[in-house]
GULOVEX-808443 format. One record per residue: residue in three letters; x, z, y of N, C-alpha, C, O in turn. Coordinates in steps of 0.001 Angstrom, whole numbers, padded with zeros to 6 digits, always signed. Example, Ala and Ser with C-alpha at 12.3 -4.5 7.8 and 13.67 -1.06 7.14 Angstrom:
2
ALA+013190+007800-005690+012300+007800-004500+013200+007800-003300+014236+008465-003319 SER+012850+007080-002250+013670+007140-001060+012900+007870+000030+013409+008039+001138 
***
This chain:
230
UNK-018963-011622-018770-017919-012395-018089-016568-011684-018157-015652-012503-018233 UNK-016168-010433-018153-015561-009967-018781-014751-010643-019766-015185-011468-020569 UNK-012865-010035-019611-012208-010888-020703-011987-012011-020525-011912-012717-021531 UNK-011761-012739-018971-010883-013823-019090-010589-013538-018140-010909-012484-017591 UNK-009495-014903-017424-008866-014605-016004-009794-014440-015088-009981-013573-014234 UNK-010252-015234-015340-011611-015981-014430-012471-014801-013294-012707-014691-012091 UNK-012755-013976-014737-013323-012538-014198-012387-011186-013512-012943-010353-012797 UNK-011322-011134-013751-010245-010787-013335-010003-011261-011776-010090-010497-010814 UNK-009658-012779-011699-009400-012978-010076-010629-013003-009621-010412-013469-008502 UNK-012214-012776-009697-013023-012434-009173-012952-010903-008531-013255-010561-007388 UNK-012415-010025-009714-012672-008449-009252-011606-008390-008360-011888-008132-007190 UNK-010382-008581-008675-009400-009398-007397-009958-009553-006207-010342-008492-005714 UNK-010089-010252-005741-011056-010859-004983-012086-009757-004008-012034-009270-002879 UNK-012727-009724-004820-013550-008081-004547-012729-007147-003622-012695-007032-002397 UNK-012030-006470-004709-011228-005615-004162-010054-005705-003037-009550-004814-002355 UNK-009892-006601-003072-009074-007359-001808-009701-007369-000121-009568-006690+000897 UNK-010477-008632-000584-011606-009296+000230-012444-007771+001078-012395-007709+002306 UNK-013140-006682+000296-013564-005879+000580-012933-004934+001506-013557-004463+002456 UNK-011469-004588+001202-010790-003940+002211-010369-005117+003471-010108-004536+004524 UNK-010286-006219+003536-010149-006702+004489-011960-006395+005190-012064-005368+005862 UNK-012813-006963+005075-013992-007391+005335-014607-005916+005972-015151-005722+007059 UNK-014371-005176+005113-014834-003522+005859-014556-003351+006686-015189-002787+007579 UNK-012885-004014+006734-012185-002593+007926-011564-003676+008845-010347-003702+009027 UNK-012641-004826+009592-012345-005688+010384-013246-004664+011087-013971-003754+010685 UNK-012834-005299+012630-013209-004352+013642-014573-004909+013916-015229-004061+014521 UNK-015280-006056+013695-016648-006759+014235-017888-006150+013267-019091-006179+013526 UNK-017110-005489+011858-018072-005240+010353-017789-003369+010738-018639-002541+010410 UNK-016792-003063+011287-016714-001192+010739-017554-001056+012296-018326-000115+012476 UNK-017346-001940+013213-018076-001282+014305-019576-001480+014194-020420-000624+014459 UNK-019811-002771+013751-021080-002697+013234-021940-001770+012316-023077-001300+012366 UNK-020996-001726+011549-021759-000621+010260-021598+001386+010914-022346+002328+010655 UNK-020425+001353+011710-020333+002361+012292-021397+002680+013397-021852+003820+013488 UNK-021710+001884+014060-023271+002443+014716-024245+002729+014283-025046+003460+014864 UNK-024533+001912+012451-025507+002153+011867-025742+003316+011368-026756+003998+011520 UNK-024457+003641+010544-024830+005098+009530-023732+005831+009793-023362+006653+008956 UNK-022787+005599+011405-021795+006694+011489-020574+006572+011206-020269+005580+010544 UNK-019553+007479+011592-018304+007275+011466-018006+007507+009565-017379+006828+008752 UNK-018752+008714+009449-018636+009833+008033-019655+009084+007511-019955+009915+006653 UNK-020476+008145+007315-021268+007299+006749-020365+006042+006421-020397+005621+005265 UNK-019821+005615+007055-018483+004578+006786-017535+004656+005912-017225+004101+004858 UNK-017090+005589+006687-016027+006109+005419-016326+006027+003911-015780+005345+003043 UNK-017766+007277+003804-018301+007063+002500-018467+005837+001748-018143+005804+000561 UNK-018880+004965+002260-019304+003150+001962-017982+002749+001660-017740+002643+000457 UNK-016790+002426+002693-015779+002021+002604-015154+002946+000444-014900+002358-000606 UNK-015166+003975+000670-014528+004824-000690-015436+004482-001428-014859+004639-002504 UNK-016661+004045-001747-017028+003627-002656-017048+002207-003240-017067+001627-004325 UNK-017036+002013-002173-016960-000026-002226-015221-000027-002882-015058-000508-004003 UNK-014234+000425-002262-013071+000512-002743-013059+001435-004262-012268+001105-005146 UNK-013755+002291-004402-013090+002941-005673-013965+001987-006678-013317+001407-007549 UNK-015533+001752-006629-016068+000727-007376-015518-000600-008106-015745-000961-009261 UNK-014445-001462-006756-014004-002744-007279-012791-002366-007747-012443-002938-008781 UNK-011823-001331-007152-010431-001279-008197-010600-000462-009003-009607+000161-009378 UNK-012014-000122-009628-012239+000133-011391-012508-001164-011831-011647-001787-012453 UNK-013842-001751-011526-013773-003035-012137-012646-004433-011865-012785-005614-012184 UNK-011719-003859-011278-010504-004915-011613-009593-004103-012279-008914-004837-012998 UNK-009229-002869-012394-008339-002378-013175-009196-002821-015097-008527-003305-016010 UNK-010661-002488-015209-011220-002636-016422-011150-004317-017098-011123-004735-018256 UNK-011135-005132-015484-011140-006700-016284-009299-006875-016512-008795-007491-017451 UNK-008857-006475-015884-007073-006207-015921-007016-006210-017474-006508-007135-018108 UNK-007588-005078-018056-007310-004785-019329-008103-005314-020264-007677-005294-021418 UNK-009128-005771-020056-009932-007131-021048-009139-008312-020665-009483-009135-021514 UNK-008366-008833-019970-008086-010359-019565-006837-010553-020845-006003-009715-021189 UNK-007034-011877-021359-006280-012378-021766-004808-012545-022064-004461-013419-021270 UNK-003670-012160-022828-002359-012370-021981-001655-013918-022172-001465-014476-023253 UNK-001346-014417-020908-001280-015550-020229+000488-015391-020269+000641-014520-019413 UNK+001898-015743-020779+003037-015965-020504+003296-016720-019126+003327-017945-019243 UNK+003389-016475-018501+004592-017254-017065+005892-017310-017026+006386-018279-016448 UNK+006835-016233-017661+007709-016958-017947+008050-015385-019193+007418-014396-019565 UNK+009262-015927-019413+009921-015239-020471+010621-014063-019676+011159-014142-018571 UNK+010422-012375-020919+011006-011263-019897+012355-010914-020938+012482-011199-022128 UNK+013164-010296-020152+014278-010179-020668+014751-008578-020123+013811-007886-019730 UNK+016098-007967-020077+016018-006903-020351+016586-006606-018985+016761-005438-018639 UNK+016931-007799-018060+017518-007599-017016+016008-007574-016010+016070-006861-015009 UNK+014744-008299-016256+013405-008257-015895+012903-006513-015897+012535-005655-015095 UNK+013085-006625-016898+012436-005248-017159+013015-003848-016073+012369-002968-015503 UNK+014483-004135-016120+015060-003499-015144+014345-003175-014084+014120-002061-013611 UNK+014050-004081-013788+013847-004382-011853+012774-003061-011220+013045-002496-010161 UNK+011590-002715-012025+011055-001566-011985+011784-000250-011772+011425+000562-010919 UNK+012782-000077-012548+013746+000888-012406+014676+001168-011465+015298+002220-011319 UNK+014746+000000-010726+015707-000316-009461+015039-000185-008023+015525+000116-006933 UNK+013651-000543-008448+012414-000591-007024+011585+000625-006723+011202+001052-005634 UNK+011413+001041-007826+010271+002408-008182+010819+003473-007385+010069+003744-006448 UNK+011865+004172-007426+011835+005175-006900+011656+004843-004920+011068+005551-004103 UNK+012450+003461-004672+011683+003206-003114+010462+003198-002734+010059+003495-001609 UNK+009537+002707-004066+008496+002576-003834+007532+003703-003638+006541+003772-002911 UNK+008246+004877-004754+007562+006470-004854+008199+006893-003283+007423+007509-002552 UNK+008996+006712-002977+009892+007531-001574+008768+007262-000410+008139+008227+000023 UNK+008496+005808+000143+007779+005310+000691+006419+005774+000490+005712+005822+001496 UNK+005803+006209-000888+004666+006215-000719+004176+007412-000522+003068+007653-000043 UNK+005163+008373-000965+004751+010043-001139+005308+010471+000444+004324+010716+001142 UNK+006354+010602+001065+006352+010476+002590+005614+009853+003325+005179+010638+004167 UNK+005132+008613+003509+003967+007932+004018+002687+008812+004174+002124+009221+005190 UNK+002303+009033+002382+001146+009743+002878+000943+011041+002600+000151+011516+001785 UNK+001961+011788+003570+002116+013317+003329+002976+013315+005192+003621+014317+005501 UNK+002879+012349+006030+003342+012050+007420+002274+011685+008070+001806+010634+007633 UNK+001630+012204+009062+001165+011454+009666+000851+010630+010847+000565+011034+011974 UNK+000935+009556+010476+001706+007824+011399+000530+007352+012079-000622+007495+011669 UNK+000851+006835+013038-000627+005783+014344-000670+005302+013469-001885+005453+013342 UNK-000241+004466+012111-000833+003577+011467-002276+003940+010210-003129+003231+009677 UNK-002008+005079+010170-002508+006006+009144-004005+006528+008948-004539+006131+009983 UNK-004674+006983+008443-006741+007529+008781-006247+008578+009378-005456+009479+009097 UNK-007041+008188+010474-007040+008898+011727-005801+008788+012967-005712+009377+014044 UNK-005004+007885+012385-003686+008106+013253-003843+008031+014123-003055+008619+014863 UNK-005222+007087+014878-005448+006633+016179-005495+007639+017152-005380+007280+018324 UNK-005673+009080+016846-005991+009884+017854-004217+010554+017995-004066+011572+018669 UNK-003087+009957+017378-001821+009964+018039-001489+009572+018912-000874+010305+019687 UNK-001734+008181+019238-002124+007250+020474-001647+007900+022147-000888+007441+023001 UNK-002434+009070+022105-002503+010513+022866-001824+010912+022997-001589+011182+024175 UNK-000637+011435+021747+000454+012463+021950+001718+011911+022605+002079+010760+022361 UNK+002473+012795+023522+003528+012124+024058+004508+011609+022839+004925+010479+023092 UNK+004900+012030+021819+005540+011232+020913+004765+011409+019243+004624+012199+018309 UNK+004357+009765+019809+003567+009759+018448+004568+009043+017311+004411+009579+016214 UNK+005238+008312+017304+006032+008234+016462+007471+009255+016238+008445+009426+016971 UNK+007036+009946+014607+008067+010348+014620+008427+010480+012812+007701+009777+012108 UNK+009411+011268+012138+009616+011212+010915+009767+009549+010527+010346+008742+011255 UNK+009170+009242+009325+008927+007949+008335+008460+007129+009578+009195+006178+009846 UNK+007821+007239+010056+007364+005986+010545+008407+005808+012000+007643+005565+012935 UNK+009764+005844+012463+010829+005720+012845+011990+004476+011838+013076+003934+012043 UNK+010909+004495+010673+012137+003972+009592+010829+002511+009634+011393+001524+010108 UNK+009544+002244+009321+008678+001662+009356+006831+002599+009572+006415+003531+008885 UNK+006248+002032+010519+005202+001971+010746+004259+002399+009691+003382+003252+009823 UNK+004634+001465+008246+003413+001331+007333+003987+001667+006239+003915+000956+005237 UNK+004674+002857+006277+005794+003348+005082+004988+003426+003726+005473+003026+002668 UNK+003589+004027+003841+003089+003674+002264+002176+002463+001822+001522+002213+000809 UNK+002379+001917+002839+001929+000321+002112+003365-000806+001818+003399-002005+001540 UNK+004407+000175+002018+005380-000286+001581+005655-000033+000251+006186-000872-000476 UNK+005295+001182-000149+005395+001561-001656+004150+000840-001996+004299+000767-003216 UNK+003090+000291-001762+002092-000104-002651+002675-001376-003146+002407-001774-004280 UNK+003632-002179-002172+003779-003790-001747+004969-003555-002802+005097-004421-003668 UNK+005889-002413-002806+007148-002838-003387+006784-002290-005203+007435-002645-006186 UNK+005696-001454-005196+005112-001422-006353+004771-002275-006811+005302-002660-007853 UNK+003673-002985-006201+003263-004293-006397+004364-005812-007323+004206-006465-008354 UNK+005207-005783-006440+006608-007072-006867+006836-006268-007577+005765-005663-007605 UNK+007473-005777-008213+008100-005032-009233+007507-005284-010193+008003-006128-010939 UNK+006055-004585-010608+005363-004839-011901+005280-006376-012118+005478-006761-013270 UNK+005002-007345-011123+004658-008650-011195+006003-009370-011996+005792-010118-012951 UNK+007273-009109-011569+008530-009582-012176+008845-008940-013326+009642-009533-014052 UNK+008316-007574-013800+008511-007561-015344+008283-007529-016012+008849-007170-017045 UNK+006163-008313-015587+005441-008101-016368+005309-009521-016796+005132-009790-017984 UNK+005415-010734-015583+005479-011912-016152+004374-012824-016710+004615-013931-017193 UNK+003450-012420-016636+002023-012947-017259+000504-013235-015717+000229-012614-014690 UNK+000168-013967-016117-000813-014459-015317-002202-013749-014458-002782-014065-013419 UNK-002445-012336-015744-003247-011347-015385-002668-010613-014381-003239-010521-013295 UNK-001231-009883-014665-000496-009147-013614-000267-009574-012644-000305-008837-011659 UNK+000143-011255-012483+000394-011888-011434-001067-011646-010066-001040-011615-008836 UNK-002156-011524-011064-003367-011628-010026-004073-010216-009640-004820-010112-008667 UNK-003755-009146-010508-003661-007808-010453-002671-007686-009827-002797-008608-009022 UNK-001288-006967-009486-000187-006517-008989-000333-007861-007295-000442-007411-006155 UNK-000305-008956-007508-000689-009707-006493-001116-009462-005438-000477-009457-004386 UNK-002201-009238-005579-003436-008922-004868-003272-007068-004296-003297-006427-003245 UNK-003169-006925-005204-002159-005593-004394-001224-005405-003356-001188-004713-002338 UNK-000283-006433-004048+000842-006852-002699+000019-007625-001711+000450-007248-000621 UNK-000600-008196-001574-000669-008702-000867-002166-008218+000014-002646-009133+000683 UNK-002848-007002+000056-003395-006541+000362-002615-005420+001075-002909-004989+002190 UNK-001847-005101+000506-000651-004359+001639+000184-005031+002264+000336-004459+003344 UNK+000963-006119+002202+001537-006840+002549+000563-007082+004471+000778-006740+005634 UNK-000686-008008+003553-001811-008611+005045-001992-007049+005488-002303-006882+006667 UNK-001865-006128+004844-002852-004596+005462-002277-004466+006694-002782-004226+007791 UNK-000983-004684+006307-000014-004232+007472-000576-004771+009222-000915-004136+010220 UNK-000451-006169+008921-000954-007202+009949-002313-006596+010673-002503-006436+011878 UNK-003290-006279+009455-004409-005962+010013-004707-004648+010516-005657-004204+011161 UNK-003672-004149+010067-004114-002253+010914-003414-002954+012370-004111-002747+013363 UNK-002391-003593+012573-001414-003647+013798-002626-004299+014702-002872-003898+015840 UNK-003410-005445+013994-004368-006087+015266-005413-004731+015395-005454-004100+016451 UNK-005881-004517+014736-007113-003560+014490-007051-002470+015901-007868-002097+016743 UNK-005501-002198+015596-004927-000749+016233-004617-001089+017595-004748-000224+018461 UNK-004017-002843+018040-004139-003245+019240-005138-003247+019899-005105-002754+021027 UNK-006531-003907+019289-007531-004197+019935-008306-002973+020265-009050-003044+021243 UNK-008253-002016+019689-009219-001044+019589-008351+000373+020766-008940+001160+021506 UNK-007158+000272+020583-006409+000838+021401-005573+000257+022832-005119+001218+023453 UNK-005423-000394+023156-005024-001249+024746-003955-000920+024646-003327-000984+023589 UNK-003567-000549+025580-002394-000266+026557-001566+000751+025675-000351+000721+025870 UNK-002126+001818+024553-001732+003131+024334-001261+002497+022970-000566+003257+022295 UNK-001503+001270+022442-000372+001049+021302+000456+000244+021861+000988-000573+021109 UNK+000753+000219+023040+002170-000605+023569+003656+000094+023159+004687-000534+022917 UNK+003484+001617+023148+004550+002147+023081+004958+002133+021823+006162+002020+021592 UNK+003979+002253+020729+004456+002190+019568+004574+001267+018991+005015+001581+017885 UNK+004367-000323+019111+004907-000827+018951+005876-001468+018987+006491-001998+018062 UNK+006130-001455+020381+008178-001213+020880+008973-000262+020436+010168-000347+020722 UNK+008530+000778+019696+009415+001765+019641+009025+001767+017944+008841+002928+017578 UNK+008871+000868+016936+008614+001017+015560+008208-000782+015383+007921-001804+016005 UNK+008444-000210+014057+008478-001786+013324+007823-001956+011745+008344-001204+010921 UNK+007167-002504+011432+006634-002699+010262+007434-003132+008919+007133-002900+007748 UNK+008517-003814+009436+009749-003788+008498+010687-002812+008593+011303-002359+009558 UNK+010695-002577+007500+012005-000917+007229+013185-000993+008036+013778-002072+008020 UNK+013632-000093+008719+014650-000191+009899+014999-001175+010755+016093-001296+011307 UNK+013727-002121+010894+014165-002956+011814+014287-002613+013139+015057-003312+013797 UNK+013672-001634+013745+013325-001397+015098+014670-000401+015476+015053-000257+016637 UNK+015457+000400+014053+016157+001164+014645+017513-000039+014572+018369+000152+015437 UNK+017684-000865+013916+018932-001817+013893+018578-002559+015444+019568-002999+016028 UNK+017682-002667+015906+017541-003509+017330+017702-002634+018559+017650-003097+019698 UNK+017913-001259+018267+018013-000163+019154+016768+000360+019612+016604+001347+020330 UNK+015890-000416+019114+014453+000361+019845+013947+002103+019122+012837+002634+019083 UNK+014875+002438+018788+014289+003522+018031+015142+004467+017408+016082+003722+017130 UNK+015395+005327+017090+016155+006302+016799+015615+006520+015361+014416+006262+015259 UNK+016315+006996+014071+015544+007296+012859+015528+008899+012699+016622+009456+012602 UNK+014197+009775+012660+014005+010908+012872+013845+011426+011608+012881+011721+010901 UNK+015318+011467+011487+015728+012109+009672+015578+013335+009881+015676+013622+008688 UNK+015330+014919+010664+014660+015747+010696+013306+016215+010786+012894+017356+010581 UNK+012599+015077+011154+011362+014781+010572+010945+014286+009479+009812+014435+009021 UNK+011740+013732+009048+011585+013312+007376+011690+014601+006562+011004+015165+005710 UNK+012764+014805+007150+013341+016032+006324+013632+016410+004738+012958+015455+004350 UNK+013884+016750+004043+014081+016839+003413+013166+016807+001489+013449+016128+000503 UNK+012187+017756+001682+010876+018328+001087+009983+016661+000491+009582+016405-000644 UNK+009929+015976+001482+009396+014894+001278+009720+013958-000093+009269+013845-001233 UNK+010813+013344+000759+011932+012641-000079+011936+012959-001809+011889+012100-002690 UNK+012018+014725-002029+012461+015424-002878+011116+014679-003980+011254+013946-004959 UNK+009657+015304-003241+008753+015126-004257+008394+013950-004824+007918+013839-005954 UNK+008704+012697-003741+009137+011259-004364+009355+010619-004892+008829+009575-005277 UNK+010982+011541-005180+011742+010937-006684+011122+011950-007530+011603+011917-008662 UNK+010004+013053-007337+009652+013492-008559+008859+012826-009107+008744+012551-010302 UNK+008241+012520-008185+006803+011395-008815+007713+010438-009629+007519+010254-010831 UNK+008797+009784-008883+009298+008540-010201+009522+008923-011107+009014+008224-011983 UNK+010378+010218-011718+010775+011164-012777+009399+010955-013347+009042+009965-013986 UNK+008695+011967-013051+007311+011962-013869+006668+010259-014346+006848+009813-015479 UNK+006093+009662-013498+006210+008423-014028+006557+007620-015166+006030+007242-016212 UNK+007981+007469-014371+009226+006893-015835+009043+007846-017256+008956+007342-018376 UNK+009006+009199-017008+008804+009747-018403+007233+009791-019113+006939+009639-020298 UNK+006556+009994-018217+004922+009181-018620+004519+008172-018895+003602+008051-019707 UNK+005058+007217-018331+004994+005997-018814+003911+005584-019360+002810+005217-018950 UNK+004514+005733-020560+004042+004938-022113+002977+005796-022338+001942+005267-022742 UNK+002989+007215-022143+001570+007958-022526+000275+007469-021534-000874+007479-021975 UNK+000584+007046-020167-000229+006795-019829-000692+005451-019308-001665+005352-018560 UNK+000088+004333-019755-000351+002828-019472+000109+002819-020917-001020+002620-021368 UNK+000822+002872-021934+000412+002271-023379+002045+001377-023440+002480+000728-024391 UNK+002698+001614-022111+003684+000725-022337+005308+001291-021714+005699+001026-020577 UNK+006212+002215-022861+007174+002895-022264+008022+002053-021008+008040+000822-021005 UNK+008590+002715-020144+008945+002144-018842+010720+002048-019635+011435+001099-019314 UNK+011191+003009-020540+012414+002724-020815+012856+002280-022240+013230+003130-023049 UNK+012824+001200-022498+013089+000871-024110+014026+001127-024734+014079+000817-025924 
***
């Protein structure tokens, strides 16, 4: 089955569907009484690394499908998004946010929000999401649309679902952080609820970020088959 769309938005699907379906609170609490917190986890990383191989492998058997025509101002757009997307994702997960594995036991601390997540909550599912649109607009084809897609939009919904997850499971003790942070990038500090804790960011972060895009952009082509700068 392999080698068409067909099989493609299935592993899609999978890999999507699976991180929602795990890490609902009625299925992880369930499965978490069964075989444990560290029994979960394990299941969860395999179920996840299992389906985004077999959707990255049908990705690259699927067909290429035109959606529209790319041009040189398309192609751009990667170059314009990427390094937000590396900033977001390498601070995100090198911070650690109530939104985050394990964040829940921040909950606790008198100030649990601080650094990146002052700017947004879900700072590296912002780089997955803004990774995500990017490839989809300059790649233009029907496979990427459902690959890169499904990405976005697994970070996109992730967001939603850590916030209920993190309500229900936490009461009263995610009240503060959610008044005082926002899931959209500086929204909470443009409404005054929040101060942006650019000494918690600091500096170091940021730096290795744009290295990752550097590296990237100049890897490119050695390692997806397709140079990022023509």
């Amino acid at each position: 089955m392999i080698g068409t769309i067909e099989s493609l938005a299935l592993a899609a699907a999978a890999f999507v569907g699976g991180h929602f379906i795990l890490s609902s609170l009625p299925v992880r609490q369930g499965l978490t009484g069964m075989i444990g917190e560290n029994g979960f986890r394990g299941l969860y990383s395999v179920v996840a690394i299992a389906s985004f191989v077999w959707m990255l492998y049908a990705y690259g058997a699927a067909p290429y499908v035109e959606l529209w025509a790319l041009n040189d101002g398309l192609r751009l757009v990667p170059i314009a998004i990427l390094p937000f997307a590396c900033l977001f994702a390498v601070v995100g997960i090198t911070t650690r946010t109530p939104t985050g594995v394990g964040g829940e036991k921040l909950l606790d601390d008198p100030h649990p929000v601080r650094g990146i997540a002052t700017i947004t909550r879900h700072p590296f599912l912002w780089g997955v999401a803004l990774w995500g649109i990017a490839h989809m607009i300059a790649n233009g084809d029907v496979g990427s649309l459902i690959l890169f897609g499904g990405l976005t939009i697994l970070a996109l919904g992730g967001m939603a679902h850590i916030d209920h997850r993190r309500r229900e499971a936490a009461g009263a003790s995610w009240g503060p952080v959610a008044l005082s942070t926002s899931a959209i990038p500086f929204l909470a500090a443009i409404q005054g609820r929040t101060k942006i804790d650019w000494a918690g960011i600091g500096i170091t972060r940021p730096l290795a970020g744009l290295a990752v895009y550097v590296v990237f952009l100049a890897a490119h082509g050695s390692l997806f088959g397709v140079p990022a700068l023509l």
